[in-house]
C-alpha positions as CSV (number, residue, x, y, z in Angstrom):
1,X,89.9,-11.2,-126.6
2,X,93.4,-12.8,-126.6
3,X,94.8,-14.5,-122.9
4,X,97.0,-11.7,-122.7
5,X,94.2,-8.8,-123.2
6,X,92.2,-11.5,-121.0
7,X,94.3,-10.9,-118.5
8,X,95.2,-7.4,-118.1
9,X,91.2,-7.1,-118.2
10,X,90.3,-9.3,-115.5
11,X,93.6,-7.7,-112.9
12,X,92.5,-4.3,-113.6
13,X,91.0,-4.1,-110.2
14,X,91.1,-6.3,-107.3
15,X,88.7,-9.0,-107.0
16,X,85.6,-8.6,-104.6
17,X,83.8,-12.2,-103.4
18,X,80.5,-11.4,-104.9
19,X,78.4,-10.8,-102.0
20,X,74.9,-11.6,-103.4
21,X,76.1,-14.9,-105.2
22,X,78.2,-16.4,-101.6
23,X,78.7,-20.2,-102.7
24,X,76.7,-20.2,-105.4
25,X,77.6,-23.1,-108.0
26,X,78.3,-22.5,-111.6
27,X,79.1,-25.1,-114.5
28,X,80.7,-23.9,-117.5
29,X,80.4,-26.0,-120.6
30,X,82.7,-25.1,-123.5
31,X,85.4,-26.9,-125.5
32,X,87.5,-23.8,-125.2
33,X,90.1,-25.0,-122.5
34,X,92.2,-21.9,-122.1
35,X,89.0,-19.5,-122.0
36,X,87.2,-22.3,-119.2
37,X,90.7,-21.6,-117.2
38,X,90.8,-18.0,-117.6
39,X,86.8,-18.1,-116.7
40,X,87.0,-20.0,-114.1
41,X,89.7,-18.5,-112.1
42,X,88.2,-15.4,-112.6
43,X,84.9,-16.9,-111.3
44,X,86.3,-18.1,-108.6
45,X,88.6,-14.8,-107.2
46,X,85.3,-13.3,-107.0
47,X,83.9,-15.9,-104.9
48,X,81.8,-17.9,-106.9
49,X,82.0,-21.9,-107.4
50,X,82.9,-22.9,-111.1
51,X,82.7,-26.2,-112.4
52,X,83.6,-27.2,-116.5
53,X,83.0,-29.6,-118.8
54,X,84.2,-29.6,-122.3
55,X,81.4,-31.3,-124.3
56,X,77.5,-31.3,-123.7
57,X,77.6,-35.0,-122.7
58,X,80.2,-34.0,-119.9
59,X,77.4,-31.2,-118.9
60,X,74.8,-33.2,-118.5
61,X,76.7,-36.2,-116.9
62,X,77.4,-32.9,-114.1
63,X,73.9,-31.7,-114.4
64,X,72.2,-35.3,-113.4
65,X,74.9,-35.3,-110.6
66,X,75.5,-32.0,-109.2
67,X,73.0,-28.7,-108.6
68,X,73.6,-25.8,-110.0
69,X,72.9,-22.0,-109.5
70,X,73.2,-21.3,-112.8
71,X,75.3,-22.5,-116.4
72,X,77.2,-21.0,-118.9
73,X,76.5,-22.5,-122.2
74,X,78.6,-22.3,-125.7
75,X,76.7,-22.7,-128.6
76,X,79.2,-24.8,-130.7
77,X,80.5,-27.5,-129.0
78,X,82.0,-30.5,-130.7
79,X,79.3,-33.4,-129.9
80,X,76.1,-31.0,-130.5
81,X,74.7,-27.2,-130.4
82,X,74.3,-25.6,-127.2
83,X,70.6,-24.4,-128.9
84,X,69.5,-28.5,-128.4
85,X,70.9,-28.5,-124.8
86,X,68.7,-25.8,-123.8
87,X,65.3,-27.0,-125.3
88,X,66.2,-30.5,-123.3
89,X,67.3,-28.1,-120.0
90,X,63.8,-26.2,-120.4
91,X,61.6,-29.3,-121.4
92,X,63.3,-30.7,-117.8
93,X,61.5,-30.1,-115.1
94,X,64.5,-30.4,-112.7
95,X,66.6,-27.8,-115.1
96,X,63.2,-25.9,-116.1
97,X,64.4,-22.5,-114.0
98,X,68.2,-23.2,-113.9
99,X,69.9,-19.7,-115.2
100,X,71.4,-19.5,-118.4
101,X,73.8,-17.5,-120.1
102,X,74.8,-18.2,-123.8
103,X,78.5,-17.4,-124.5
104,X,78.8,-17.7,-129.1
105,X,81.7,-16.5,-131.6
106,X,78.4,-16.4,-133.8
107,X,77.3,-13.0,-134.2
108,X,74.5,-12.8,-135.9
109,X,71.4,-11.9,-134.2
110,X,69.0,-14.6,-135.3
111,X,71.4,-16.8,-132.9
112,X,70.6,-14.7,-130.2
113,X,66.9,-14.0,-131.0
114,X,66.5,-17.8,-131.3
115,X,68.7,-18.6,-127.8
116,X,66.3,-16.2,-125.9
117,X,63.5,-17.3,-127.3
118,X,63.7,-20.9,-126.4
119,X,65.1,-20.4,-122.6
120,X,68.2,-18.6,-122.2
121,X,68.3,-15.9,-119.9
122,X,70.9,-13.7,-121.1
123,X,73.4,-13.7,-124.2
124,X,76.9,-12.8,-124.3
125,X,78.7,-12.4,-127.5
126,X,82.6,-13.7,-127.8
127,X,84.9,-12.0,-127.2
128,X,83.6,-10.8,-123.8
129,X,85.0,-8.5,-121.3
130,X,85.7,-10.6,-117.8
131,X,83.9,-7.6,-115.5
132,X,81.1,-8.0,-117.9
133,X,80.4,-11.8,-118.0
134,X,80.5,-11.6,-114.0
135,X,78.3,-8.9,-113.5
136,X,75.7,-11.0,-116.0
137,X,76.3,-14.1,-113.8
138,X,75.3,-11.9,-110.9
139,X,72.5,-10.6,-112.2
140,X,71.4,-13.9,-113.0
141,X,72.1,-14.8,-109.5
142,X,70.1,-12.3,-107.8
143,X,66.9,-12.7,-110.5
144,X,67.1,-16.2,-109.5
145,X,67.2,-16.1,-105.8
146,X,63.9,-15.6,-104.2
147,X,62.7,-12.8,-102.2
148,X,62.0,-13.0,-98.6
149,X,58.7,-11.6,-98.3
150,X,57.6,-9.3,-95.5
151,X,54.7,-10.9,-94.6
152,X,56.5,-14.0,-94.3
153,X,59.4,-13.0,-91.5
154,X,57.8,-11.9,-88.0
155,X,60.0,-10.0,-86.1
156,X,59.2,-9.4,-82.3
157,X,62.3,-7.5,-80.8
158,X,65.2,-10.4,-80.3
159,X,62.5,-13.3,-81.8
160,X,62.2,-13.6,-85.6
161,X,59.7,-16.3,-87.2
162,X,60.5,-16.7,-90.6
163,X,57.8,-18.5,-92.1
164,X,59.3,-19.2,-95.2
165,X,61.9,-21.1,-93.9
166,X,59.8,-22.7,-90.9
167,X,62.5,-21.5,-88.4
168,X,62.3,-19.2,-85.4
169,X,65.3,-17.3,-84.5
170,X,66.8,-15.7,-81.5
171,X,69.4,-12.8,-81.3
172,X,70.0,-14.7,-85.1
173,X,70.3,-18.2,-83.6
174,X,68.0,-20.9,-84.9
175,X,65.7,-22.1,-82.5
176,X,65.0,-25.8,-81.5
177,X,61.4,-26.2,-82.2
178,X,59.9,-29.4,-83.9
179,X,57.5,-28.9,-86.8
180,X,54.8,-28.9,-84.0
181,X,56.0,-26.2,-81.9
182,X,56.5,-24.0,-85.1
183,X,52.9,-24.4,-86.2
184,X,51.9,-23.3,-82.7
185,X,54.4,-20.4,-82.3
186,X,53.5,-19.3,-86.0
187,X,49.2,-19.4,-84.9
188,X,50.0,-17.7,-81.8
189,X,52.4,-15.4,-83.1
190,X,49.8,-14.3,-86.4
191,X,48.1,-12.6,-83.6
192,X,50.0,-10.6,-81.5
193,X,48.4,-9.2,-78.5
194,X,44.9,-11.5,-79.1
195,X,44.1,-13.8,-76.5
196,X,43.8,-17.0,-78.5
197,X,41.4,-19.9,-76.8
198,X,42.8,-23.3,-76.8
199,X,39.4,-24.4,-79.3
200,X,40.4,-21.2,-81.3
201,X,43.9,-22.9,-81.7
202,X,42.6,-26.2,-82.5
203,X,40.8,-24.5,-85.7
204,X,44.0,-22.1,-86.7
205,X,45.6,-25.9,-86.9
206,X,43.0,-27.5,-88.4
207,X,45.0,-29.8,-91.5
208,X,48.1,-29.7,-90.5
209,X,50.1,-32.7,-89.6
210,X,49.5,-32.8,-85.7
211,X,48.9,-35.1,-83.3
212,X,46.8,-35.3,-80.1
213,X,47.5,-31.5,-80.4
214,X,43.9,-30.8,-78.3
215,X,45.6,-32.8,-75.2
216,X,48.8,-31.0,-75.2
217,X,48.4,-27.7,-76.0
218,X,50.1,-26.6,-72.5
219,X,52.8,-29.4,-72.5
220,X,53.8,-27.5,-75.9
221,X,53.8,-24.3,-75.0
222,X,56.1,-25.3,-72.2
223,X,58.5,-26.8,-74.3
224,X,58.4,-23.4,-76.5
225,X,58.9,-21.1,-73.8
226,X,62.3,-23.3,-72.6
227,X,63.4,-22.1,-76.3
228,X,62.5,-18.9,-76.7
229,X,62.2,-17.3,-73.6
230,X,65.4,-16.2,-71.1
231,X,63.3,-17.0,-68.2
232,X,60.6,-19.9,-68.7
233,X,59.5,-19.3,-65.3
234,X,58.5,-15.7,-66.4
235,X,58.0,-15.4,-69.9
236,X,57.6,-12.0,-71.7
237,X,56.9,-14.0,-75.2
238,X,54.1,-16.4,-75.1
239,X,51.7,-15.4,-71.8
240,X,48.9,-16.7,-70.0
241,X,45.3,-15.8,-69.7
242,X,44.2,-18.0,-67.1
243,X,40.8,-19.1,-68.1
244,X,40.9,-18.1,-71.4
245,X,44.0,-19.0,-73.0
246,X,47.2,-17.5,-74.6
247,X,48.8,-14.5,-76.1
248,X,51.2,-13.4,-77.9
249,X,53.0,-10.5,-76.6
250,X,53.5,-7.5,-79.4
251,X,56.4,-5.7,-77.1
252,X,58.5,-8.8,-75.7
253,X,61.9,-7.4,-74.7
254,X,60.9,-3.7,-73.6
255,X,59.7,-3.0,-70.0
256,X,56.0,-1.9,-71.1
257,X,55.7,-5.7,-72.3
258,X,53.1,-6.0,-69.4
259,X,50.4,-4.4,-71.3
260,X,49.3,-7.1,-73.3
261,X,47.9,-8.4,-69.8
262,X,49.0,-11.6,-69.7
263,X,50.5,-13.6,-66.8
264,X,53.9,-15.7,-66.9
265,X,51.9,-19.0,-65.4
């Protein structure tokens, strides 16, 4: 496709900041000039991050410097083949999973048999429409990106745990919680409505990094109800059994919280 065809392609329809691919990081390594411009810009009116280099020593000088989301990779490039740069990419354990689409003028299909089979993950012959080669990069995006699990976010009314990322929110705000707190939270909150013993959550810890945990169970549990609660004084998260230890509430932010039975103290 010529730059003017290029172009009357790519303004066909306004662009759209791709929503599933929000600052995600893209190097394009080809020795085409005018097509990494017209890439590019496109790239970037639909709210991705493009980076180019013209030669696969100028990749790999970004590659050892920068992260990536993912790279577009020409085959023939003036200082190697694109074919060697992904066997080094794959035998990398840094680059290993790093999504790749091969852009070629060569059509025949041994050169895309061959790409695949040795680590690309898509192939897109030249001349390329410009809606096509971004909604490739986008589903290269959202292969990539990993899924949040359901069994690892626990969500209690205003209070997510997300387990994954070790962070507890509220109303959507991170939470200030040191690594300690969030192993205790996360022990008590794997249990909602059980009254957990404070020997019972000395073995749910057992190896993890802690650290005179068995002396300060309550001093931390004090220090998590300033975050999480809106009252520490009368919490409706993270109750007291006196004489038999703690519970998480499963209702926290409804008025029938009281049934797990616990007391604020």
């Amino acid at each position: 496709m010529n730059a003017k065809a290029w172009k009357a392609s790519a303004s066909a329809e306004p662009p759209h900041p791709a929503q599933e691919a929000v600052s995600s990081r893209i190097l394009l390594i080809d020795d085409d000039t005018r097509l990494t411009d017209m890439v590019g810009d496109y790239l970037r009116r639909n709210g991705l991050e493009v980076d180019t280099a013209g030669s696969l020593a100028q990749g790999r000088d970004r590659l050892r410097s920068t992260a990536y989301d993912a790279l577009l990779l020409d085959l023939m490039l003036p200082d190697g083949d694109g074919l060697d740069m992904t066997r080094e990419l794959r035998a990398n354990p840094r680059t290993r999973r790093l999504p790749l689409l091969m852009l070629t003028a060569r059509g025949e299909p041994t050169d895309r048999i061959v790409g695949l089979e040795i680590g690309a993950d898509d192939y897109l012959p030249k001349p390329f429409e410009p809606r096509e080669l971004l909604a490739r990069v986008k589903a290269l995006l959202r292969r990539a990106a990993p899924e949040q699990q359901a069994d690892d976010l626990l969500q209690f009314g205003r209070l997510e745990i997300d387990l994954g990322a070790r962070q507890a929110r509220l109303d959507g705000t991170p939470c200030d919680l040191t690594s300690h707190q969030f192993e205790l939270l996360t022990v008590l909150a794997q249990s909602p409505g059980r009254v957990l013993s404070r020997d019972q959550i000395m073995d749910a810890l057992k190896g993890h990094p802690l650290e005179a945990f068995d002396r300060s169970i309550d001093v931390h549990i004090s220090r998590i109800r300033a975050v999480i609660e809106d009252d520490p004084k009368a919490p409706r998260r993270v109750l007291t059994v006196r004489g038999a230890g703690y519970v998480f509430a499963r209702k926290q932010d409804a008025a029938d919280s009281s049934q797990d039975h616990g007391s604020p103290d």
